[in-house]
C-alpha positions in Angstrom: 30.5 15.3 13.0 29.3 11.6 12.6 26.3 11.2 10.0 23.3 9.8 10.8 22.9 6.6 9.0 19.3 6.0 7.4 18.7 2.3 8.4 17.6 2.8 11.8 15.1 5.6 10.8 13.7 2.7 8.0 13.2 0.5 10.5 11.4 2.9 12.7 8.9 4.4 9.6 8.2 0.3 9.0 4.7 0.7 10.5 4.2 3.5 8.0 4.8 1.0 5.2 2.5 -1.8 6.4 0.0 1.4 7.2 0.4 1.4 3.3 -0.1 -1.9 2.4 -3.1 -3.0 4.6 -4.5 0.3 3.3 -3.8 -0.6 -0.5 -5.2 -4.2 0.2 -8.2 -4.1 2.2 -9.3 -1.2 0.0 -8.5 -3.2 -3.4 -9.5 -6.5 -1.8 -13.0 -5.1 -0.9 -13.4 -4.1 -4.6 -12.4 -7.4 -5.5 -14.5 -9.7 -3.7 -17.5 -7.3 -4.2 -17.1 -7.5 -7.8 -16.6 -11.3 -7.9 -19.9 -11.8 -5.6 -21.5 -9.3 -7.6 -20.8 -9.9 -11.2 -22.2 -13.1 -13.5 -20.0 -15.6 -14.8 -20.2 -18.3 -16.8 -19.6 -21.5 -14.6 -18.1 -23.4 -17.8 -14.7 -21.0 -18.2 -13.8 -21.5 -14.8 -14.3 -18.3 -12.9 -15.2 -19.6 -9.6 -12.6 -19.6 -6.4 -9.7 -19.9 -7.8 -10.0 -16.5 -10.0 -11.0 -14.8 -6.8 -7.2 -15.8 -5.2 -5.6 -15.2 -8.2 -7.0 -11.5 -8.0 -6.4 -10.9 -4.3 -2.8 -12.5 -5.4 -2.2 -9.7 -7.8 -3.5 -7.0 -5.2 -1.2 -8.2 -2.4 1.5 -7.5 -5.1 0.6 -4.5 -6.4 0.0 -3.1 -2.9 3.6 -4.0 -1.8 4.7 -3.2 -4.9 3.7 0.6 -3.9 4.4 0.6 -0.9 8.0 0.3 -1.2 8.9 4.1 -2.1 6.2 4.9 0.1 8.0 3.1 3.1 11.2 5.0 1.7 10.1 8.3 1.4 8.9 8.1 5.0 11.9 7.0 6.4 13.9 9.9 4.9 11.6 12.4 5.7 11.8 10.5 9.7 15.3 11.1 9.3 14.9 14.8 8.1 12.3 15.7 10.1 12.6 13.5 13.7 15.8 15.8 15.0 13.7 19.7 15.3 9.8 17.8 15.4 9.7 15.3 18.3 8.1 12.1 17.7 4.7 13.0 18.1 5.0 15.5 15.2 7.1 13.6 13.0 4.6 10.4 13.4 1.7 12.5 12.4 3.1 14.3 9.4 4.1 10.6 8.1 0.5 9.3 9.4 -0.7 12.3 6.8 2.0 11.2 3.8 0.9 7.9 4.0 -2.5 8.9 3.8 -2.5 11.6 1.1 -0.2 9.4 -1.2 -2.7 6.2 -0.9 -5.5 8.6 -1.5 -3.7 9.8 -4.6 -2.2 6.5 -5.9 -5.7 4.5 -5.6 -6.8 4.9 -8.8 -3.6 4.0 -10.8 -3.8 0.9 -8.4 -7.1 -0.7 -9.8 -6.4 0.7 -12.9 -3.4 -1.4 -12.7 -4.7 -4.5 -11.3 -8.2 -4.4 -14.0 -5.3 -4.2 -16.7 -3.5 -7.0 -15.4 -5.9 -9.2 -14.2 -9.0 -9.8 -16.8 
């Protein structure tokens, strides 16, 4: 019996992972930009543009940056799951990881990026 490699079910649960990211980003992105158009600052310490790309810098990062074992964990549970679901099912129940774990993983997300980026 010939093993099923896990490569080709990665590059099939790659949507799943930029599902992830654009999730992570536009949803840390927002807060960033809201809070840089909302909040006061000084114009003399430089907190203008150029603070507002180094933030959406650090959320691309951190985004990717958790969406890597997401990415993974979807394409092992593809190739767990694919053979005895079907596509349809097996797309939907990594449509719902992806979503549950973002939901979860939010919050030690900004947490992360307030502690890096002050």
């Amino acid at each position: 019996m010939i093993e099923d490699s896990l490569f080709p079910h990665l590059r099939k649960a790659w949507p799943f992972g930029c599902l992830t990211v654009g999730i992570f980003a536009s949803g840390i992105g927002s807060i960033v930009l809201a809070g840089n158009l909302l909040g006061t600052c000084d114009p003399s310490i430089g907190c203008g543009e150029r603070h507002v790309w180094v933030s959406l810098g650090w959320t691309l990062l951190i985004s990717s940056l958790f969406a890597g074992p997401i990415w993974l964990v979807c394409g092992i549970l593809r190739r767990l799951v694919y053979a005895s679901a079907g596509a349809f099912m097996t797309s939907f129940l990594l449509t719902f990881v992806v979503v549950i774990t973002v939901t979860l993983c939010f919050s030690p997300a900004v947490d992360l990026l307030f502690r890096i980026d002050k």
